[in-house]
N, C-alpha and C positions, 0 to 999 in steps of 0.2 A: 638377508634374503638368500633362499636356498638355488641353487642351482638350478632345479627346474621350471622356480619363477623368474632369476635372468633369460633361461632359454623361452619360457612363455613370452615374456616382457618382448625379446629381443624378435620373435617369432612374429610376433604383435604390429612390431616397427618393421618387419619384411614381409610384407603379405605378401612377396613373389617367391623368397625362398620356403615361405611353405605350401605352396600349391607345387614348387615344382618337386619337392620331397613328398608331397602326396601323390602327383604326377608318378613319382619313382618306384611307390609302393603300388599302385595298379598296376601298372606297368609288367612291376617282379610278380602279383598274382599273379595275370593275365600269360603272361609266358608259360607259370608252373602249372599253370591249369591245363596249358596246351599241350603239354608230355604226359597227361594224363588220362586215363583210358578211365568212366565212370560206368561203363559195362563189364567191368571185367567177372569171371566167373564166381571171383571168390569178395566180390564189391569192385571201389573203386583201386583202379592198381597206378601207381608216380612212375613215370617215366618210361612205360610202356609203349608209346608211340610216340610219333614222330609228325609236327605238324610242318605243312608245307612252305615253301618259303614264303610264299605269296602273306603266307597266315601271319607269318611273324613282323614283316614289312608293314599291312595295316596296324597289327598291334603296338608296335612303332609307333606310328602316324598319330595313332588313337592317342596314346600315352603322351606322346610329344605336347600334342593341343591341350591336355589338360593343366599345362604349365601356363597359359594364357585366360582360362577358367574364368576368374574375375572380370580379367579387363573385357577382354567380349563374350558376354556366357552364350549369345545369341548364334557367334561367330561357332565358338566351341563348338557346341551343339549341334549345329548343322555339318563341323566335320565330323565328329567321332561317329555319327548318325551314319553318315553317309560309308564310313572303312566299318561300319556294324554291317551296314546293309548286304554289303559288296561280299564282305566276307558269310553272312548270314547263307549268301546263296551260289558263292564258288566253294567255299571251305570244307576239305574234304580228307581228314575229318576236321571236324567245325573247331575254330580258337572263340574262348568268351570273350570276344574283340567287344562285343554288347555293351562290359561291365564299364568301358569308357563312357559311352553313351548315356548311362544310369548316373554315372556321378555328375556329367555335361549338365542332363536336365536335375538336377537334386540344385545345382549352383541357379541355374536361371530360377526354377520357385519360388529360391531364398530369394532372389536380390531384382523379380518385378511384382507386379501386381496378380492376385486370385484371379483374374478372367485370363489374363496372359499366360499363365501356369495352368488353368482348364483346358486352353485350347493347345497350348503346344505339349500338353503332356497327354493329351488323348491322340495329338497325331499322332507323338514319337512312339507310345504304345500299337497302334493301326499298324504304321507301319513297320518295325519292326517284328511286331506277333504277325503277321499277314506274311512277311520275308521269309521267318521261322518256319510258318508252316505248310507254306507252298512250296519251297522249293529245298534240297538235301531230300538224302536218303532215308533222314528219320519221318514218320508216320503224323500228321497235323497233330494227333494228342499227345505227343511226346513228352515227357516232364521236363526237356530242355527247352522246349517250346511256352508250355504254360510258365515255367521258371524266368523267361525275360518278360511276358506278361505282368507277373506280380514284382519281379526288381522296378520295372519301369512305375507301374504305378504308385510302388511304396517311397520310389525316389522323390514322384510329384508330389506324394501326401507330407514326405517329411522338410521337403525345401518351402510348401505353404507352411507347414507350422513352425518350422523357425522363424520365415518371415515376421508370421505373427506375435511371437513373443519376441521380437527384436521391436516390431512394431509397438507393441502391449508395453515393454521395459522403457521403451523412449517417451513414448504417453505419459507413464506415474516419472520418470525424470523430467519431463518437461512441466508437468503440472506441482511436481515438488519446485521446482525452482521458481515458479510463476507464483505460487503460492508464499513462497520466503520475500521474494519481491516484493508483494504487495504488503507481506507484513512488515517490512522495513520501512515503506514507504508511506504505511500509516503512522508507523510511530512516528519517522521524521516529522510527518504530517499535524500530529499531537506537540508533540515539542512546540513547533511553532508556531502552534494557535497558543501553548501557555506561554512562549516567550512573549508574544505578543499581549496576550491578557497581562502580565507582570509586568509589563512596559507600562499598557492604560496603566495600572492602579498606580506607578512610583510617577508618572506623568504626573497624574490627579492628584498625589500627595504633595508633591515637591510642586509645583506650581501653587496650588494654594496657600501651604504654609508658608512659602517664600515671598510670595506677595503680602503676606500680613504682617509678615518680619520685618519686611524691608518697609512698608506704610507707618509701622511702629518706630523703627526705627528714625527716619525720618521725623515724625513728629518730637521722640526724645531729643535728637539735635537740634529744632527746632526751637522747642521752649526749656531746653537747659540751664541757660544761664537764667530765666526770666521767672520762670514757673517752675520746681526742680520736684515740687509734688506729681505735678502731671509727668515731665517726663518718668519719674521711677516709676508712676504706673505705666506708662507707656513700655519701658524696659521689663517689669513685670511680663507685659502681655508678648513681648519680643519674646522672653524667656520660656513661657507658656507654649508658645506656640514652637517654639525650638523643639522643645518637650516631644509635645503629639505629633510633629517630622519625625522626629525618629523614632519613637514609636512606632507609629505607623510602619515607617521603612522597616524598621528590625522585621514585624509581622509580617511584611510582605514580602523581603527575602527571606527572610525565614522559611517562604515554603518551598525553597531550594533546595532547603536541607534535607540529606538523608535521612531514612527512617531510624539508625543509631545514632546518630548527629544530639549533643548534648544539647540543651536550653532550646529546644523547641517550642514556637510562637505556641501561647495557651487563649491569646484575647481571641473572640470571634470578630470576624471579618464584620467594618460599621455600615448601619443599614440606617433605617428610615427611623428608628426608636433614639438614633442620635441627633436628627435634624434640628431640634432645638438648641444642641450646643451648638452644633455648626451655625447656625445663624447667629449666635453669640459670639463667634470671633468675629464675625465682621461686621458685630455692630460694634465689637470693642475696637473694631479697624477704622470706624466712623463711616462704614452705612449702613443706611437704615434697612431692615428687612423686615417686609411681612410676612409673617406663615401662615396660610391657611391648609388645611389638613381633615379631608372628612372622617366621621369615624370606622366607616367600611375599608380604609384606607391601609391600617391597621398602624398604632400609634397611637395619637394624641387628638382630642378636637384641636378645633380653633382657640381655645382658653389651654391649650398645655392639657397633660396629664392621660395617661390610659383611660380609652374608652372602654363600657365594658363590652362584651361581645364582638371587638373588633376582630379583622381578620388577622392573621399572621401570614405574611406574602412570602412566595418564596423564598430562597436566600439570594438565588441568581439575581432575581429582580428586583430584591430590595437593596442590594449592592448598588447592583446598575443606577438605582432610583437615586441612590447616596450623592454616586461620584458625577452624574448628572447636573446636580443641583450644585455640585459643587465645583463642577468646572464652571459652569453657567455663572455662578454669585463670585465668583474668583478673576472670571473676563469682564463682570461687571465694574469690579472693583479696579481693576487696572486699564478699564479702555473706556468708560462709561462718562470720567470727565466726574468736576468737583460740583457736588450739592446732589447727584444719582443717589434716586433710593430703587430697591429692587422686593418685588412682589414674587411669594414662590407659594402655587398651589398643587397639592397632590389627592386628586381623587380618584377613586376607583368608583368604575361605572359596568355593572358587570361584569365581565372577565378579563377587563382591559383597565389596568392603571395610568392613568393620565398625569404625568407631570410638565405641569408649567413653572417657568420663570420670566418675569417680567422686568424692566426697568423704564425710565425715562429719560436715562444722560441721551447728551450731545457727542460725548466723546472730546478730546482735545481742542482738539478743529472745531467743535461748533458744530458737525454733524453725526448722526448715527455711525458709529465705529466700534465694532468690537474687538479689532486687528487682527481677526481671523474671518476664511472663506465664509460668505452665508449661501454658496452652492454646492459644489461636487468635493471642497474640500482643496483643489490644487492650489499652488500657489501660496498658498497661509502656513497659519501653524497649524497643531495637531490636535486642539481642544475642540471642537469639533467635531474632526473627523473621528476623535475618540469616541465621540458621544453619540455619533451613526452606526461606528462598526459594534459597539457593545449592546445598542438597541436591534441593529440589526441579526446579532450574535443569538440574538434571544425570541426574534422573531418579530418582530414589533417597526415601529416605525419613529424615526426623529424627522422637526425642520425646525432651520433656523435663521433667522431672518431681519431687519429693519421693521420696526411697528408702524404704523400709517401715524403721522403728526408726531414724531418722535420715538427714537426708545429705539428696542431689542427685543426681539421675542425668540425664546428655546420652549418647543413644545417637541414632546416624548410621551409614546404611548407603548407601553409594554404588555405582554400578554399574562395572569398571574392566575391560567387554569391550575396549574399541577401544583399541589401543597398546600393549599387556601385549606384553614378549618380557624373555627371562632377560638379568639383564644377566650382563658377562664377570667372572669372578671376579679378586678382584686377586691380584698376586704372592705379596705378602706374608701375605697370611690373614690370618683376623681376628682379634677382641682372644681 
């Protein structure tokens, strides 16, 4: 750092020691200008007269106050005003005691408001030009006369427009900062709607496979020693489903990963074209599921197999449709009680996708239980409330509830205006 930017710096952190070194330099004009004759025959001549003691004493006075400038510009002002005036109309010949006065008002401009700068810079103009040219020797049109006229008003015009660019500079800094703000504060904002989206989906993967793991498992301990056909298929199905947990998990931390990040997930995210396997594991879990599925739906009929001309639903919503169905057939299977079958339909009815899932267990107890909230979500687990915040995420609406005379009901309706177009029928036609 150079020298003149410590002394700026340090200038900066003393705003008393520089008003009173500007104080010092008015001050040294003000004086040399009083030994100065501006008539003189051959122009102005230095040190040709002699100004009166009186003259020096206000210029004094004048020069002193402007070391206090800042702190009361209001105060200032009305003295250097006042040793202008005094001097204006004893001073003989005249000290430009004025020029305190010009710097006094140039400070207030700066540092109040444009109506408060209008009015007191047109008095201190009134009255000083009015002092000037009534009273002394010199003639009302004198050019020392129109000369504190134009210092006064140039001082008012230049203390409003610094204000205003002080004002103008603090604006674009305050709205630069205001504006970094909010963009931090959306991305924070993003983060945490996809932390939380990455939450549902490893929620929805790991709850399902783990309950079909562990029903498998079970079973294989079960008939081990007795049956050892059935348990290795049962282990099979344990293994299987190991399988598609971590699968799944890989692809869905995976989208943590950096964009240079090696082995980047390539599967797309499972929707509604996979509902058929999904209700395959949990009939291989031992329950029973029915799928009904319209062909608007986009998918499969009722009989399996690609409809032609079905729609292809968004991806949001055909996700959503996924982990819905599959949180839903996952609480059935663990809270539903033995001998529950569960009914799952999905039809789109103009622009709104309808999924249901039904069941009929008791639950453990003997009554409708699916060990989570069927209201606001408190209290319980998170399968649920996963399955409102991501219908909700989407615009749509979930309930879920006890059925009249037994069971469970998860009913979700999603909205699937944006992206809908017929897909192409395949060759071979369907099942």
């Amino acid at each position: 750092m150079s020298t003149f930017q410590r002394a700026r710096h340090w200038l900066q952190a003393h705003p008393l020691a520089l008003d009173a070194a500007l104080a010092a330099a008015v001050l040294a004009c003000v004086v040399v200008a009083s030994f100065t004759d501006p008539h003189g025959p051959h122009g102005p001549e230095w040190f040709t007269r002699v100004p009166h003691v009186s003259s020096l004493v206000l210029t004094s006075i004048g020069g002193l106050a402007l070391v206090f400038r800042r702190r009361a510009p209001m105060v200032v002002l009305g003295a250097t005003g006042l040793v202008a005036t005094v001097e204006l109309v004893t001073g003989d010949p005249r000290a430009p005691v004025a020029m305190c006065a010009v710097v006094a008002l140039y400070t207030v401009a700066a540092s109040t408001d444009r109506p408060t700068t209008w009015r007191v810079g047109l008095f201190t103009m009134t009255v000083l030009t009015a002092a000037a040219m009534l009273s002394g020797p010199l003639p009302w049109y004198a050019q020392e006369n129109i000369g504190i006229f134009g210092w006064t008003g140039m001082a008012a015009a230049a203390g409003d427009a610094v204000r205003s660019r002080r004002a103008f500079v603090d604006a674009m800094r305050e709205r630069a900062e205001r504006a970094e703000r909010t963009r931090e504060e959306e991305a924070r904002r993003r983060v945490a709607e996809e932390r939380l989206r990455i939450a549902r989906d490893l929620h929805d993967v790991v709850a399902h496979h783990i309950a079909l793991v562990n029903v498998q498992a079970g079973v294989a301990a079960h008939v081990m020693d007795r049956r050892p056909d059935q348990a290795k298929e049962a282990l099979a199905h344990v293994r299987e489903a190991s399988r598609s947990a971590l699968n799944e998990l890989r692809a869905t931390v995976g989208l943590l990963r950096q964009s240079g990040d090696p082995e980047a997930p390539t599967e797309p995210a499972p929707g509604l074209d996979r509902l058929d396997e999904l209700a395959d594991t949990f009939r291989h879990a031992g329950l029973p599921v029915a799928v009904l599925r319209s062909p608007e739906a986009g998918g499969a009929g009722p009989l399996g197999g690609e409809e032609p001309g079905a729609a292809r639903l968004p991806a949001a919503a055909d996700l959503a449709a996924y982990r819905i169905i599959q949180e839903a057939l996952t609480n059935v299977r663990k809270h539903a009680g033995p001998g529950a079958a569960a009914e799952v339909s999905v039809i789109q009815v103009g622009t709104r996708l309808e999924v249901t899932v039904l069941d009929n267990g008791t639950g453990p107890g003997g009554a409708p239980d699916h060990g989570e909230p069927t209201g606001s979500g408190e209290g319980g687990g998170h399968g649920l409330l996963g399955m409102r915040e991501r219908v909700s995420a989407l615009g749509g609406s979930c309930t879920a509830g006890p059925r009249y005379g037994g069971g469970f009901r998860v009913h979700a309706i999603l909205p699937v205006t944006a992206g809908a177009h017929p897909a192409p029928a395949p060759a071979g036609g369907g099942a």
